[in-house]
RONUKE-457821 format. One record per residue (C-alpha): x, y, z; residue number from 0; residue in one letter. Coordinates in nm, 3 decimals, m for minus. Example, Ala and Ser with C-alpha at 12.3 -4.5 7.8 and 13.67 -1.06 7.14 Angstrom:
BEGIN
x, y, z, seq, type
1.230, m0.450, 0.780, 0, A
1.367, m0.106, 0.714, 1, S
END
This chain:
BEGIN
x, y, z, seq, type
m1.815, m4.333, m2.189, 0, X
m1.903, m4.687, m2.173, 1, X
m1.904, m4.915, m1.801, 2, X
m1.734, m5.076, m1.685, 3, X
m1.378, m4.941, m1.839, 4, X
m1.021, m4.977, m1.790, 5, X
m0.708, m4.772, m1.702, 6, X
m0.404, m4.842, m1.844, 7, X
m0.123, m4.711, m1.573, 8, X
0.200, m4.774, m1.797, 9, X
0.213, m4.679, m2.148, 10, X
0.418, m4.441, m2.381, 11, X
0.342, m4.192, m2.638, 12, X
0.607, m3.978, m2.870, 13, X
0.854, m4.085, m3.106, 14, X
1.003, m4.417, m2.995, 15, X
1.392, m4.360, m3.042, 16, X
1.620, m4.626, m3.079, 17, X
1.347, m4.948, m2.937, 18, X
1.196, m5.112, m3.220, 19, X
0.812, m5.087, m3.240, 20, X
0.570, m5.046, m3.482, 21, X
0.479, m4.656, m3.507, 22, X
0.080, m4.566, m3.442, 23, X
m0.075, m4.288, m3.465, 24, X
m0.293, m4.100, m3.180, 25, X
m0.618, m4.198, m3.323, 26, X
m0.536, m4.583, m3.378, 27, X
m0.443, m4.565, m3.028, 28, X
m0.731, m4.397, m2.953, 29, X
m0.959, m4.618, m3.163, 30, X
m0.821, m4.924, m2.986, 31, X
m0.875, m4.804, m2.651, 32, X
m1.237, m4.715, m2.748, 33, X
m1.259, m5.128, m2.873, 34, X
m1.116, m5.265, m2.549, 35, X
m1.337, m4.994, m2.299, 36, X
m0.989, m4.823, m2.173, 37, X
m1.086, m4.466, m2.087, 38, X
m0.822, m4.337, m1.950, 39, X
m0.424, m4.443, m2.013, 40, X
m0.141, m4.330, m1.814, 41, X
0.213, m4.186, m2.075, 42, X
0.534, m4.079, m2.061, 43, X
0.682, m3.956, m2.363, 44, X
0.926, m4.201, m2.481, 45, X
1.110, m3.977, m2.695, 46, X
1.239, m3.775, m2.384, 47, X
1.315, m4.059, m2.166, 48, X
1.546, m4.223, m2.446, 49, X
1.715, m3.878, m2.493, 50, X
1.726, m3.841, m2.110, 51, X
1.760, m3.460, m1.971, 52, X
1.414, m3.357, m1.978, 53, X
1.025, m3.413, m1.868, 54, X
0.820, m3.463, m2.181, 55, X
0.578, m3.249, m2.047, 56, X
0.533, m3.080, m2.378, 57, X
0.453, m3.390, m2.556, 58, X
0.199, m3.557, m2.298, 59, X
0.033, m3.228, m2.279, 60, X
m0.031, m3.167, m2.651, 61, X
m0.129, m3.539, m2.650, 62, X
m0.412, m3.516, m2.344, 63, X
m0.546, m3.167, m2.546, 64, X
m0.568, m3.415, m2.850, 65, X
m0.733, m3.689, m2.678, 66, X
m0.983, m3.492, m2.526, 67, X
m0.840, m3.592, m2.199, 68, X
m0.860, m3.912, m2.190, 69, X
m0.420, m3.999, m2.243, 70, X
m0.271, m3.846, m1.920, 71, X
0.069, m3.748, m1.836, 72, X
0.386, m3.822, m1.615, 73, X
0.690, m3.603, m1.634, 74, X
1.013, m3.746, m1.614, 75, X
1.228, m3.668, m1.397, 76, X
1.648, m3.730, m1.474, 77, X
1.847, m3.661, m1.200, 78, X
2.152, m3.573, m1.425, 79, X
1.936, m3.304, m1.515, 80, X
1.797, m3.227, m1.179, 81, X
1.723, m2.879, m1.139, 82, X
1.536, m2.856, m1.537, 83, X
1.339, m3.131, m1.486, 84, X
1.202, m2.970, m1.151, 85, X
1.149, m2.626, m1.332, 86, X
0.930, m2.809, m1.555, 87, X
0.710, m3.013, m1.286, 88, X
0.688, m2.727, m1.083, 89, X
0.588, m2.535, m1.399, 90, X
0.305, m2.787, m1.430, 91, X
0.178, m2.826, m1.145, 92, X
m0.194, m2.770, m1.136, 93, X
m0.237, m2.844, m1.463, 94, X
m0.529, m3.164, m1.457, 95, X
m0.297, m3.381, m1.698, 96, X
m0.035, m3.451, m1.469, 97, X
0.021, m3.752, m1.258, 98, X
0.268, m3.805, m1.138, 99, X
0.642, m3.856, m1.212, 100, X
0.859, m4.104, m1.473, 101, X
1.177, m4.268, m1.346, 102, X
1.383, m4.505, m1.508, 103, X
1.758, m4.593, m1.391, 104, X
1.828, m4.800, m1.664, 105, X
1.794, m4.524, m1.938, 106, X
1.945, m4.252, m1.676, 107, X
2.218, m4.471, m1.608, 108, X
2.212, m4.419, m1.241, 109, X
2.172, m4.631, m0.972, 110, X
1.766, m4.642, m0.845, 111, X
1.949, m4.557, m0.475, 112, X
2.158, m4.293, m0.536, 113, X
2.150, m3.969, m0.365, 114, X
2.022, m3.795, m0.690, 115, X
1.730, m3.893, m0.728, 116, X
1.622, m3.763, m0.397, 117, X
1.529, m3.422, m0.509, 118, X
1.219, m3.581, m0.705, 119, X
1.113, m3.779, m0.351, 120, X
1.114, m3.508, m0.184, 121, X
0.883, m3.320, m0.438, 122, X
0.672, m3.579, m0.507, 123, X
0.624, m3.598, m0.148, 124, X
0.528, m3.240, m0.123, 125, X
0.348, m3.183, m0.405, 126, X
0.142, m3.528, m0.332, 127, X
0.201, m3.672, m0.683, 128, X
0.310, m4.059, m0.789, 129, X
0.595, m4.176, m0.860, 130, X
0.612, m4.489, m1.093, 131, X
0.969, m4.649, m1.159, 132, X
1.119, m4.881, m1.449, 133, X
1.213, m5.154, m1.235, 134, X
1.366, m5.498, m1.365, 135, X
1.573, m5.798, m1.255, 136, X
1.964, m5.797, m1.307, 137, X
1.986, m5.962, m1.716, 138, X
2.287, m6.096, m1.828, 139, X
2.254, m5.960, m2.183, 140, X
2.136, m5.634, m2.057, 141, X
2.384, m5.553, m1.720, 142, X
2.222, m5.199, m1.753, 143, X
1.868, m5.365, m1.583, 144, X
2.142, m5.407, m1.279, 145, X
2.071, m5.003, m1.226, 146, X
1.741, m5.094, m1.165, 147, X
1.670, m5.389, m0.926, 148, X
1.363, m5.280, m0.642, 149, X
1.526, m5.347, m0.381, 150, X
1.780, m5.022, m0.436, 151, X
1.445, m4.849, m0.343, 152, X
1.377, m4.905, m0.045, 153, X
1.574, m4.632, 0.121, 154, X
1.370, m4.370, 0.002, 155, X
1.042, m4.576, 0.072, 156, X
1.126, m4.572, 0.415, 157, X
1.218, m4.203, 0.425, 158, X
0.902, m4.122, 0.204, 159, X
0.669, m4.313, 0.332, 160, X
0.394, m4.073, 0.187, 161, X
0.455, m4.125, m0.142, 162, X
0.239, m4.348, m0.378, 163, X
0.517, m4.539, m0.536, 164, X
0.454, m4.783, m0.862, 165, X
0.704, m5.088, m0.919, 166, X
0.710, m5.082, m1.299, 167, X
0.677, m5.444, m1.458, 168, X
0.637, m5.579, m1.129, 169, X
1.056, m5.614, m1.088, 170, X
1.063, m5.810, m1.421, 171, X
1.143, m6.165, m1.359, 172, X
1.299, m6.405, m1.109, 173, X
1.456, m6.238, m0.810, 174, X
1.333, m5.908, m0.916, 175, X
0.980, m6.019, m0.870, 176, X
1.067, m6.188, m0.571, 177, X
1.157, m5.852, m0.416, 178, X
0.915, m5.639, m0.631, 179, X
0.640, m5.828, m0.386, 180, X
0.849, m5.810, m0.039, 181, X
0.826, m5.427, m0.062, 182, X
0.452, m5.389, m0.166, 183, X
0.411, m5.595, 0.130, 184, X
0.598, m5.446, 0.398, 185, X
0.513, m5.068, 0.242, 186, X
0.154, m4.935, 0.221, 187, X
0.280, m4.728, m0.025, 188, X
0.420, m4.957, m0.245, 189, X
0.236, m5.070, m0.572, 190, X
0.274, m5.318, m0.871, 191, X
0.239, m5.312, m1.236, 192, X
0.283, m5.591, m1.454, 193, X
0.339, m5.387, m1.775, 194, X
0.544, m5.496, m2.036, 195, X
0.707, m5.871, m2.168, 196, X
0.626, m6.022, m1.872, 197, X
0.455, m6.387, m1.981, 198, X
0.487, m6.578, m1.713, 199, X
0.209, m6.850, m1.646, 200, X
m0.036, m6.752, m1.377, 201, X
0.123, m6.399, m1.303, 202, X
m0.200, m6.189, m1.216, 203, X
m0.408, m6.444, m0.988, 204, X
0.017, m6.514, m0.826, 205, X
0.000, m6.151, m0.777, 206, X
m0.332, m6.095, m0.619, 207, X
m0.222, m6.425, m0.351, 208, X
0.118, m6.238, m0.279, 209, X
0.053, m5.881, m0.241, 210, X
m0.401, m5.848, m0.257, 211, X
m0.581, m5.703, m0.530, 212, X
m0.518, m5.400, m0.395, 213, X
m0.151, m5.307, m0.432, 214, X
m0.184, m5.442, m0.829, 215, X
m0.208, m5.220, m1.170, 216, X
m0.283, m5.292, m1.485, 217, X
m0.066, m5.183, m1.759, 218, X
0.043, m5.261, m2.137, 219, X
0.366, m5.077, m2.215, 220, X
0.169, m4.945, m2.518, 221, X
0.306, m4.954, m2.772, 222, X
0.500, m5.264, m2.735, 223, X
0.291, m5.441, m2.546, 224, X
m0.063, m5.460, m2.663, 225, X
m0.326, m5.381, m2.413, 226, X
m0.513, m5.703, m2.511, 227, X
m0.221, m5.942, m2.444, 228, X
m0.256, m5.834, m2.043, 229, X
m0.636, m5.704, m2.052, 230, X
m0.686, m6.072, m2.132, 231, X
m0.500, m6.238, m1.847, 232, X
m0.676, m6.022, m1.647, 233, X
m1.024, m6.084, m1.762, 234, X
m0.954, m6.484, m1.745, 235, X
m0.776, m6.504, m1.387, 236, X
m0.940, m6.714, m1.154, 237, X
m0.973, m6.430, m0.930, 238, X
m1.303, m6.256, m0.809, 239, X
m1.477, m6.044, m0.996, 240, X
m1.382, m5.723, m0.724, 241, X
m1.053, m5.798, m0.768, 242, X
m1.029, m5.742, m1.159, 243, X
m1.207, m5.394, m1.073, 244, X
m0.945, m5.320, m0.846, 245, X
m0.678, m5.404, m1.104, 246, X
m0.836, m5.254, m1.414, 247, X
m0.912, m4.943, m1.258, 248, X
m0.968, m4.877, m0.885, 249, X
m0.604, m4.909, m0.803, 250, X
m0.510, m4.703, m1.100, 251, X
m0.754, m4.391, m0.972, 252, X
m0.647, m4.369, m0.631, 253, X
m0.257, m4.383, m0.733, 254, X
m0.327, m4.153, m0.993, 255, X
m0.549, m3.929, m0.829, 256, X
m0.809, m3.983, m1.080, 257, X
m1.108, m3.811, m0.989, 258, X
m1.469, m3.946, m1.010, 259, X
m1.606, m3.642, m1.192, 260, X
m1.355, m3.738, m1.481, 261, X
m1.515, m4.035, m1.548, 262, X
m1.861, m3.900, m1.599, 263, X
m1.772, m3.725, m1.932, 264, X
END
């Protein structure tokens, strides 16, 4: 393993259903990783959360045995299909590929406060595992990003104030962002990534003066976002170099629950 490297929190493996994308195969995805020093990268499988119902466990698993462990898993969790997607995390749990849990309103077409998805809060909380949540700001050509918003959250981060939560994209754009950051300040558990199309001028060092170094994650939204488009505005932020640690990596491992010993092989 080469030093420094990177973790990307927010990417996707699996078939990629009805989004368009150019297909890649595990070992160009592997290969790039290896050229940009990204040892470890966080997935959900894609193909389940487009189909909705299930985890994807199966997928991420066969996919961290392939990459020698270095592509690790989140299950998804759907509360219209509450009760299998829990058999399945409970099923997993303890296996060292897993961490953490996959929501996404939008694709699950249910409101990010309702009732429903308090099932996966409360195991998350128990099982002391991560939550990180598609989050976006209301779009008038996509209403469904409405399902989403961050602040229909924050009921369950005050209940659950234990549990590492991760904004996805940073609440998109706009208003979303605006109360993406109000929650990762007012909750210690609250965390951003900016994964995905999010090109807005100055976003990371805007971040890091909003919220601190600290509450920030890099991620690409592999495979539709390349890792070098936000690796790069990383890398050239006028921030400190402590900071870009933090984001590349730090932040990632203690969400995560990345151990040290992992990054020794």
């Amino acid at each position: 393993m080469r030093s420094p490297f990177v973790v990307d929190a927010h990417a996707h493996v699996g078939l990629l259903g009805r989004l368009p994308c150019r297909e890649m195969s595990l070992a160009a995805h592997l290969e790039r990783m290896d050229h940009l020093g990204i040892q470890f990268t966080i997935c959900s499988d894609q193909e389940a959360l487009s189909e909705g119902g299930r985890t994807g466990l199966d997928t991420v698993r066969r996919t961290y045995e392939r990459s020698d462990g270095r592509i690790h898993g989140l299950g998804i969790f759907d509360p219209r299909s509450s009760d299998r997607c829990l058999g399945e995390l409970r099923d997993t749990l303890g296996w060292q590929g897993l961490r953490g849990i996959k929501i996404h309103p939008t694709m699950q077409d249910t409101p990010a406060g309702d009732r429903t998805y308090e099932p996966v809060w409360q195991f998350a909380e128990e099982h002391d595992l991560a939550i990180l949540a598609h989050t976006w700001s209301r779009s008038s050509h996509n209403p469904a990003q409405a399902l989403s918003t961050p602040e229909q959250f924050e009921p369950f981060l005050r209940r659950f104030p234990e549990v590492r939560f991760v904004l996805g994209h940073a609440g998109g754009r706009g208003e979303g962002r605006i109360e993406a950051v109000r929650l990762a300040r007012n909750y210690p558990n609250v965390y951003l990534d900016f994964a995905g199309d999010i090109f807005c001028r100055r976003l990371v060092e805007t971040l890091v003066a909003s919220v601190a170094a600290e509450k920030v994650l890099f991620g690409s939204d592999f495979p539709w976002t390349s890792p070098e488009a936000h690796l790069t505005r990383v890398l050239l932020a006028p921030i400190d170099e402590a900071s870009k640690a933090r984001i590349l990596r730090h932040n990632a491992m203690d969400v995560f629950r990345i151990e040290a010993e992992a990054c020794s092989q």
